[in-house]
C-alpha positions as CSV (number, residue, x, y, z in Angstrom):
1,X,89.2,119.6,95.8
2,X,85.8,118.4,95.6
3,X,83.2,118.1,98.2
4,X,82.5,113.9,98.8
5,X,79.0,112.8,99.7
6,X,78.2,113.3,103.4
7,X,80.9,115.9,103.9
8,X,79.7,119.4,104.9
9,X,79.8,122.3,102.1
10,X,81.8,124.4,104.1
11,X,84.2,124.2,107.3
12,X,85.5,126.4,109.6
13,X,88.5,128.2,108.2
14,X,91.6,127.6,109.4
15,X,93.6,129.7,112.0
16,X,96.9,131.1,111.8
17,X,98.1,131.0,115.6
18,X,99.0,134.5,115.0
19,X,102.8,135.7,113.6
20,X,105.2,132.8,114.8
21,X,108.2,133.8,117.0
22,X,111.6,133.2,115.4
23,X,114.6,131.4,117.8
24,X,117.9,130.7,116.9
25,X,119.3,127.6,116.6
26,X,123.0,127.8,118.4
27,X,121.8,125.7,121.7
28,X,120.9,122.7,119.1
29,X,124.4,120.0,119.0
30,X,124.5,118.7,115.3
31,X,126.3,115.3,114.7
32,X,126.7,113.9,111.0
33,X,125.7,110.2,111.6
34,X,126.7,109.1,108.2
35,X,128.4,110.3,105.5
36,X,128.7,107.0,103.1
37,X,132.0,107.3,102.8
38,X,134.9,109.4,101.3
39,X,134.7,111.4,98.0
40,X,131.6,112.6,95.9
41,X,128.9,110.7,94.7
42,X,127.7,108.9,98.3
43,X,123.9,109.8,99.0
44,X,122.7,108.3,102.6
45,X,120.2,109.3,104.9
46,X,116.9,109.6,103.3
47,X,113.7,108.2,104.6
48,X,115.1,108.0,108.2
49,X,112.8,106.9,111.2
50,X,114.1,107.6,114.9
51,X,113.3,105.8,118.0
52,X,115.5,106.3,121.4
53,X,116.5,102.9,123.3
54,X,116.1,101.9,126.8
55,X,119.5,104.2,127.3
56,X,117.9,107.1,125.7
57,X,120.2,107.1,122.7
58,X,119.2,107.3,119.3
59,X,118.3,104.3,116.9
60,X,118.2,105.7,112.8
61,X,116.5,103.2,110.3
62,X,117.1,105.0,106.8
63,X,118.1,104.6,103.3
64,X,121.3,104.7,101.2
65,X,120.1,105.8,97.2
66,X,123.6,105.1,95.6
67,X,123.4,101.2,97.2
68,X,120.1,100.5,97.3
69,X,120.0,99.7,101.1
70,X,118.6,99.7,104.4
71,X,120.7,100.9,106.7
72,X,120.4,101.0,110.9
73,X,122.6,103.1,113.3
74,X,122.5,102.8,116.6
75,X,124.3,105.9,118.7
76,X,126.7,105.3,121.4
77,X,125.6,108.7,123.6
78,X,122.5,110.7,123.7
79,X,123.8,113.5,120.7
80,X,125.0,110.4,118.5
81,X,128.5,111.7,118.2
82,X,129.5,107.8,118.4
83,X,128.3,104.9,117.1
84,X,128.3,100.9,118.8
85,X,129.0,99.7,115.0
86,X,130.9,102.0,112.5
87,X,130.1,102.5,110.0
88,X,126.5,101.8,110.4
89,X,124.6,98.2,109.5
90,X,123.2,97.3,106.0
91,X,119.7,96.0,107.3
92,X,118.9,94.7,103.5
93,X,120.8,95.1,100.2
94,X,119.8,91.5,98.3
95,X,120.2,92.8,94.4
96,X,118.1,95.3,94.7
97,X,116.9,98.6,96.2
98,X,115.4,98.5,99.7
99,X,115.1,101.1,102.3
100,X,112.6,103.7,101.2
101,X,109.5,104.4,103.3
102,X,111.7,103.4,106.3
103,X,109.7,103.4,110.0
104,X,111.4,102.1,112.7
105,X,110.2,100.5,116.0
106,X,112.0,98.9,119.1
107,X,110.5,95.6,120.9
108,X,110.9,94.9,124.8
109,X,114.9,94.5,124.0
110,X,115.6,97.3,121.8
111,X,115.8,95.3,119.2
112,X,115.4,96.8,115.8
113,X,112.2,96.0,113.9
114,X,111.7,98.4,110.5
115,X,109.2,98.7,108.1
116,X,110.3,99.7,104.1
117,X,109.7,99.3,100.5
118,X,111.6,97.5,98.3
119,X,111.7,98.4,94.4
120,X,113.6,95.4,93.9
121,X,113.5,94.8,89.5
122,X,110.7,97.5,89.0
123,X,108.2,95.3,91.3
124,X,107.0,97.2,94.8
125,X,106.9,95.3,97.5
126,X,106.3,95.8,101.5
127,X,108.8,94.3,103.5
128,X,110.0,94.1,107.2
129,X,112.7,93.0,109.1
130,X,113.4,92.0,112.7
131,X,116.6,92.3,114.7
132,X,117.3,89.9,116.8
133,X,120.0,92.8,118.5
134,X,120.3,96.1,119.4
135,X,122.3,97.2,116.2
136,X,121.2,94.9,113.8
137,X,124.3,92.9,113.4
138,X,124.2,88.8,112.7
139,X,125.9,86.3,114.6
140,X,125.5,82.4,113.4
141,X,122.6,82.0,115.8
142,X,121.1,85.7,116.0
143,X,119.9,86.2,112.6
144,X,117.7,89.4,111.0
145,X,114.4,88.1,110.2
146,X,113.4,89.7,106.4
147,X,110.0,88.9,105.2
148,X,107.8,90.0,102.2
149,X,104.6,91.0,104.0
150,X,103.1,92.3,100.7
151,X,103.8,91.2,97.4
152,X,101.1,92.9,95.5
153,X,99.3,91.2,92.5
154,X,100.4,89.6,89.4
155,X,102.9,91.6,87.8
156,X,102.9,94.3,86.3
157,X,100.2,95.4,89.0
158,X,102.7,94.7,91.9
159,X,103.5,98.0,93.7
160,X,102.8,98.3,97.4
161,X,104.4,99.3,99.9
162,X,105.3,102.7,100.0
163,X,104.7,105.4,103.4
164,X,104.7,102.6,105.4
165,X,104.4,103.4,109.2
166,X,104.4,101.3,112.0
167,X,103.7,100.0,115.4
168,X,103.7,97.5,117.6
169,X,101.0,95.8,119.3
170,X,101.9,94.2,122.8
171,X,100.7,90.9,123.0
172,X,100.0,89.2,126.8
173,X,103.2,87.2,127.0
174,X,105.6,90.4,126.2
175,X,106.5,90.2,122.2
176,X,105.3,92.4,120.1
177,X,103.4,92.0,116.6
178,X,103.9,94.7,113.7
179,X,100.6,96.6,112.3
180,X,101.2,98.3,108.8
181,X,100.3,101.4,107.2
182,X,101.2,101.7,103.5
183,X,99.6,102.5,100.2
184,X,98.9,99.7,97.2
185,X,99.9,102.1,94.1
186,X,98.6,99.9,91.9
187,X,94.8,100.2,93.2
188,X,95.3,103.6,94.5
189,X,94.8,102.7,97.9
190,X,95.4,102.6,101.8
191,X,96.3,99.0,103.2
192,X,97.0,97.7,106.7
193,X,99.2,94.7,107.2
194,X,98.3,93.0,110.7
195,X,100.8,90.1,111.5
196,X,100.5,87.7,114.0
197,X,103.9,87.6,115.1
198,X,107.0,89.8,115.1
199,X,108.5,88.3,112.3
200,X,105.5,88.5,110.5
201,X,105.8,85.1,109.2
202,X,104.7,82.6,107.6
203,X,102.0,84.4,105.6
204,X,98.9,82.7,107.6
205,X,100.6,84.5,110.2
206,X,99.4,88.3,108.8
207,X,96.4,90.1,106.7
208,X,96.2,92.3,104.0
209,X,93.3,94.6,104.2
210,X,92.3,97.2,102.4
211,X,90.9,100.3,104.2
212,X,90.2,102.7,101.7
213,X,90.4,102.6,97.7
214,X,89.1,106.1,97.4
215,X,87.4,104.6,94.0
216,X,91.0,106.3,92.8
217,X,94.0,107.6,94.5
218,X,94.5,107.7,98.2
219,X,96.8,106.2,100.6
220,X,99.8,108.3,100.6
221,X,101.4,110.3,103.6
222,X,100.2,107.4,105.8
223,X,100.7,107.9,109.9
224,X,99.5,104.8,112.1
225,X,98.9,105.2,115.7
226,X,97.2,102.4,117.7
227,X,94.3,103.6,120.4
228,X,93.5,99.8,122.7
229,X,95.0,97.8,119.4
230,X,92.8,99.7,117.3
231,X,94.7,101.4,114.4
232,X,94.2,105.1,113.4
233,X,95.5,106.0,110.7
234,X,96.5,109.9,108.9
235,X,97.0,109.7,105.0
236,X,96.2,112.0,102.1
237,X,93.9,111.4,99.2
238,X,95.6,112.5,96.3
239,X,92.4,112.9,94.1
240,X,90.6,115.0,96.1
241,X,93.6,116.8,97.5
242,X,92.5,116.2,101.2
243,X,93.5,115.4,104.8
244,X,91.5,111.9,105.5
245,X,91.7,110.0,109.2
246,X,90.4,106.5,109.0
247,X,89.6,104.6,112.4
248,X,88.8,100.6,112.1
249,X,86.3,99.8,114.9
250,X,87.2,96.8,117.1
251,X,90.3,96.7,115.0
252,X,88.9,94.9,111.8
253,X,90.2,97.3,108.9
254,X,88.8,94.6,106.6
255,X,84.8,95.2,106.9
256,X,84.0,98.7,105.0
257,X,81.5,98.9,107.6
258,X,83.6,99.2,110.5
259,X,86.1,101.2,109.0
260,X,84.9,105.0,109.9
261,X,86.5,107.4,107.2
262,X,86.6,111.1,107.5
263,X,88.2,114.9,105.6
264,X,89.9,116.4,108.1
265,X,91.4,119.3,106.0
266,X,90.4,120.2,102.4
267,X,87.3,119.3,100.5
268,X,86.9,123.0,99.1
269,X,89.9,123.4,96.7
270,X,93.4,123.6,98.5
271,X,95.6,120.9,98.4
272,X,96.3,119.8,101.9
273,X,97.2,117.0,104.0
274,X,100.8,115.6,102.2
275,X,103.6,114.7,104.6
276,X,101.0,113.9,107.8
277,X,102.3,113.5,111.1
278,X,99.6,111.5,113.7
279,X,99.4,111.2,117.3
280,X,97.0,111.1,119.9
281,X,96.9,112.9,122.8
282,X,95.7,112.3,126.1
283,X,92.8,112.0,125.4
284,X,93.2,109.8,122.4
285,X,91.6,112.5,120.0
286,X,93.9,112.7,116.5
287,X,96.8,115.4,116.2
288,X,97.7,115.2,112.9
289,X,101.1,117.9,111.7
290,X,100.5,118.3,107.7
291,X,101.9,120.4,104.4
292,X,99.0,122.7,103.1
293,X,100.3,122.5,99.7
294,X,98.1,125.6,97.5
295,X,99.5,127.6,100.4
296,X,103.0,126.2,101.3
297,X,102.6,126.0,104.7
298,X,102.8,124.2,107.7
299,X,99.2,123.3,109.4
300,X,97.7,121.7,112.5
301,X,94.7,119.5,113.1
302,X,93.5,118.6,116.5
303,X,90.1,116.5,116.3
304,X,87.5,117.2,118.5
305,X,86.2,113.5,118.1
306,X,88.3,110.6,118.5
307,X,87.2,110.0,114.3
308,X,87.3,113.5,113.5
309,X,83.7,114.0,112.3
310,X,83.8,117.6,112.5
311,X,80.6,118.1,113.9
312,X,79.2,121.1,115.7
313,X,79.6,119.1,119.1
314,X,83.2,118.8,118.4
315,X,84.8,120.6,115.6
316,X,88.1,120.5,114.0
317,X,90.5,122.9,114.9
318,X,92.9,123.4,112.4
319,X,96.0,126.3,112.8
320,X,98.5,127.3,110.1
321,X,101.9,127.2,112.3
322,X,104.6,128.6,109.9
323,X,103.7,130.1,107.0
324,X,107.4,131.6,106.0
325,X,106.3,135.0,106.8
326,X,102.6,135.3,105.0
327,X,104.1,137.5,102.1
328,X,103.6,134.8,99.2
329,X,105.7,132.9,97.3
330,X,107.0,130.9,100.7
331,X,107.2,127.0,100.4
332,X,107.1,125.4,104.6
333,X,105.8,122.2,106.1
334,X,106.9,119.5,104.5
335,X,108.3,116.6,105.7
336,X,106.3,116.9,109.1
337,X,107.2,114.9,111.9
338,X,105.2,115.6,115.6
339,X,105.6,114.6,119.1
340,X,103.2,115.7,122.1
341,X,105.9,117.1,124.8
342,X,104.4,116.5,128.7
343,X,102.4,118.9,128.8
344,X,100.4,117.7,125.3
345,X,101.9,120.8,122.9
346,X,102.8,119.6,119.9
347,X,106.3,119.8,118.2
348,X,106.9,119.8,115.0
349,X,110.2,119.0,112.9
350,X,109.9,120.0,109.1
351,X,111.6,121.3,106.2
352,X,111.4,125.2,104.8
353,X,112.1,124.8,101.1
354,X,112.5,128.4,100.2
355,X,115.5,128.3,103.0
356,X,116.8,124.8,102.5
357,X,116.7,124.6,105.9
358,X,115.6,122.3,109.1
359,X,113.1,123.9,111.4
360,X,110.9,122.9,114.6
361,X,107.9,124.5,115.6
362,X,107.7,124.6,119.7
363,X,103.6,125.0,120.0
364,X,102.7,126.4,123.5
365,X,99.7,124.9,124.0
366,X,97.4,122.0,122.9
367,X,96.1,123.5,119.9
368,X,98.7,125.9,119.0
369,X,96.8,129.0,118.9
370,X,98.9,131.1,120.7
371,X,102.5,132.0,118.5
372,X,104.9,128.8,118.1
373,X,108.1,129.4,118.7
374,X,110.0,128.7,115.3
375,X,113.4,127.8,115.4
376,X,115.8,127.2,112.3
377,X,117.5,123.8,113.8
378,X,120.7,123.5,110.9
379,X,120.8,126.1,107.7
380,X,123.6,124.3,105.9
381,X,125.8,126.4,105.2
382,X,123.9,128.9,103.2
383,X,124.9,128.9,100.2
384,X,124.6,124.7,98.9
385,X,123.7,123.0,101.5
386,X,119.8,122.3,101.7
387,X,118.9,120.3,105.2
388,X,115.9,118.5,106.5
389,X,114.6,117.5,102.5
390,X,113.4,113.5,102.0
391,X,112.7,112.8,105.7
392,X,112.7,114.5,109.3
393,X,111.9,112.4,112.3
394,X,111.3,113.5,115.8
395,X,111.4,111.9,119.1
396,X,111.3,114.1,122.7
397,X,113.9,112.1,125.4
398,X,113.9,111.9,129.1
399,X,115.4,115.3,129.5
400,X,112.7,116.7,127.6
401,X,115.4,117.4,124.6
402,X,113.5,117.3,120.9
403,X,116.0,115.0,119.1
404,X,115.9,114.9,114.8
405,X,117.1,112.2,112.5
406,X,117.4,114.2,109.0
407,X,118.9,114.1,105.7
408,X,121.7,117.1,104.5
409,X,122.3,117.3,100.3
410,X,125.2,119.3,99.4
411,X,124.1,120.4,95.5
412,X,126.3,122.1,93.1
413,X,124.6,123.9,90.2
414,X,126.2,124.6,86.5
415,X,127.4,128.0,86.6
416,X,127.1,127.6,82.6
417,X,123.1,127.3,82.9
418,X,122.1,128.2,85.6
419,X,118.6,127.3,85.3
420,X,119.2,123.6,85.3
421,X,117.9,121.6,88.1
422,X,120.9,122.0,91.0
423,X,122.9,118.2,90.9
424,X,123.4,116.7,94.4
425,X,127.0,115.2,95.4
426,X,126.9,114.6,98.5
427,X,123.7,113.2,100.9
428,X,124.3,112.4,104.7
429,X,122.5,111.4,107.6
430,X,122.6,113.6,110.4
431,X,120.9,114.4,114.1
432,X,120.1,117.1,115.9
433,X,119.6,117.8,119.8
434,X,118.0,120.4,121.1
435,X,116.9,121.4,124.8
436,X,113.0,122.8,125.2
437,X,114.1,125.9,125.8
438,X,116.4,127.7,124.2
């Protein structure tokens, strides 16, 4: 990828925190949340955000393919082998297809409140929906709230909304208001949506603002965290084939000059910085989980600056954490989702597409140099069943367990050519629990 004006010609190279150690997964408990139903044919699970309630049990936002919908489950226990409504909620079905991009968050109540795209008719749009309880159901007077929050432009050019993330800023009397990661496909670009309420509506209620058009095609992989209100946001630039982290001084994404945009991986040829994963630690400074792409691999950034300038002040660290074994031809790290545990290590959920299988990388300290511990979480059964593909999502609970929404594809392949592309059958939603130490 190519070097952008005011970025340094070369960067420290990245660090492998030497050979990972391998753990076995038998302590995780592995629930299937969701099946879609009986027979062949049912696809559910993709796309799924996690958040734990008040009572420390799951809550899935995801996406049924076959439907077209946006679906919520809410688990009855901590290891989700229960549900309060079975089978799970359709959030949104309309006519069309709604669900993808799915990120979940909870307001004071633990009441649902999801971000997602709907491809409703060929047009992209951004939409959100509020629960007004726990599981999403409707009563006469307790109604979801669904609102377009992005339309795009005049058709054809009407395609936003896709990696959406969210949060939640807390406003002084107690309710929250939504702030919106997602790229505009049409323009190529990274947008925030800021709303004014938690329903996001009417539409004098919210802003649009673009915070980086790239001049051509960035804005996907997006990752929003807020720091005092002030969004921060992970995404990857798909022209340039890099890592970016853009920070929006006093909160106003709208101004280009108070939007501070900077590489944090890339910007000398490998493609790096799909499926990001943000947080901040303690110290607010960006820890961004990320798919090195040339390399298939899974990599870690930890800023030394809460913008990431990479300066020699405060430099970028950046680790590979799994890379399958360093003998070539390995495919890791995509699908990265990372939590800080109490101690400020990271965690990472992601998929290993030469296994097909779910794995989390337990870092041991802040910057993951020393060996993560790498643990295969579910491996299917071996043979067909490819886990942890379109969508991992990670959440530590009280007990310090590392608990992963997922998506499982049971694939069958034509024994008559077998070089055609596999077919999947079956897709299903399923979590995984798994204590710190194992």
């Amino acid at each position: 990828s190519g070097v952008p004006s005011g970025m340094p010609s070369s960067q420290p190279s990245s660090e492998p925190s030497s050979a990972p150690s391998s753990m076995p997964s038998a302590s995780c408990t592995i629930a299937e949340v969701d099946n879609g139903g009986e027979g062949d044919g049912t696809n559910v699970g993709s796309f799924s955000s996690l958040q734990l309630n008040g009572s420390n049990n799951p809550v899935i936002s995801y996406h049924d393919s076959i439907n077209g919908d946006l679906k919520l489950a809410l688990c009855q226990n901590a290891d989700c082998t229960s549900l309060v409504t079975s089978p799970p909620v359709v959030v949104d079905n309309d006519v069309g297809l709604f669900g993808g991009f799915t990120s979940l968050q909870l307001d004071g109540d633990s009441n649902p409140i999801i971000s997602y795209y709907d491809s409703n008719n060929n047009n992209g749009n951004l939409k959100l929906a509020a629960c007004a309880r726990n599981d999403c159901t409707e009563t006469m007077t307790l109604r979801t709230t669904r609102t377009f929050v992005d339309r795009g432009g005049t058709p054809p050019r009407n395609d936003v909304g896709m990696f959406t993330s969210l949060q939640l800023i807390v406003k002084d009397d107690g309710s929250r208001s939504p702030v919106i990661s997602y790229r505009d496909d049409d323009d190529g670009a990274l947008k925030l949506a800021v709303c004014d309420d938690t329903t996001c509506t009417p539409d004098n209620a919210r802003k649009n603002e673009v915070v980086d058009n790239g001049a051509t095609d960035v804005g996907e992989y997006t990752s929003l965290q807020l720091k005092d209100d002030i969004p921060v946001i992970a995404y990857f630039d798909s022209n340039k084939g890099d890592l970016k982290l853009a920070v929006c001084k006093d909160g106003d994404c709208g101004d280009p000059d108070k939007v501070v945009k900077n590489i944090v991986d890339g910007g000398l040829g490998p493609i790096v910085g799909e499926y990001a994963s943000l947080q901040l630690n303690s110290d607010g400074l960006p820890v961004i989980s990320y798919y090195d792409n040339t390399n298939g691999a899974l990599k870690l950034a930890v800023c030394g600056d809460s913008t990431c300038t990479d300066s020699k002040e405060n430099p970028i660290t950046r680790r590979v954490v799994d890379d399958g074994g360093g003998e070539g031809g390995n495919d890791v790290g995509q699908f990265t989702s990372l939590q800080l545990d109490d101690a400020g290590n990271p965690v990472i959920s992601y998929y290993d597409a030469t296994a097909g299988v779910l794995k989390l990388a337990v870092c041991h300290n802040a910057d993951c140099s020393s060996p993560a511990s790498i643990r295969v979480v579910d491996d299917g059964d071996g043979v067909n069943i490819i886990v942890g593909i379109d969508g991992t999502s990670l959440q530590i609970n009280e007990n310090g367990d590392f608990v992963i929404s997922y998506h499982g594809e049971t694939v069958t392949v034509d024994e008559d050519d077998p070089d055609a592309d596999p077919m999947i059958s079956n897709g299903i939603l399923k979590l995984a629990v798994c204590p710190s130490s194992d």
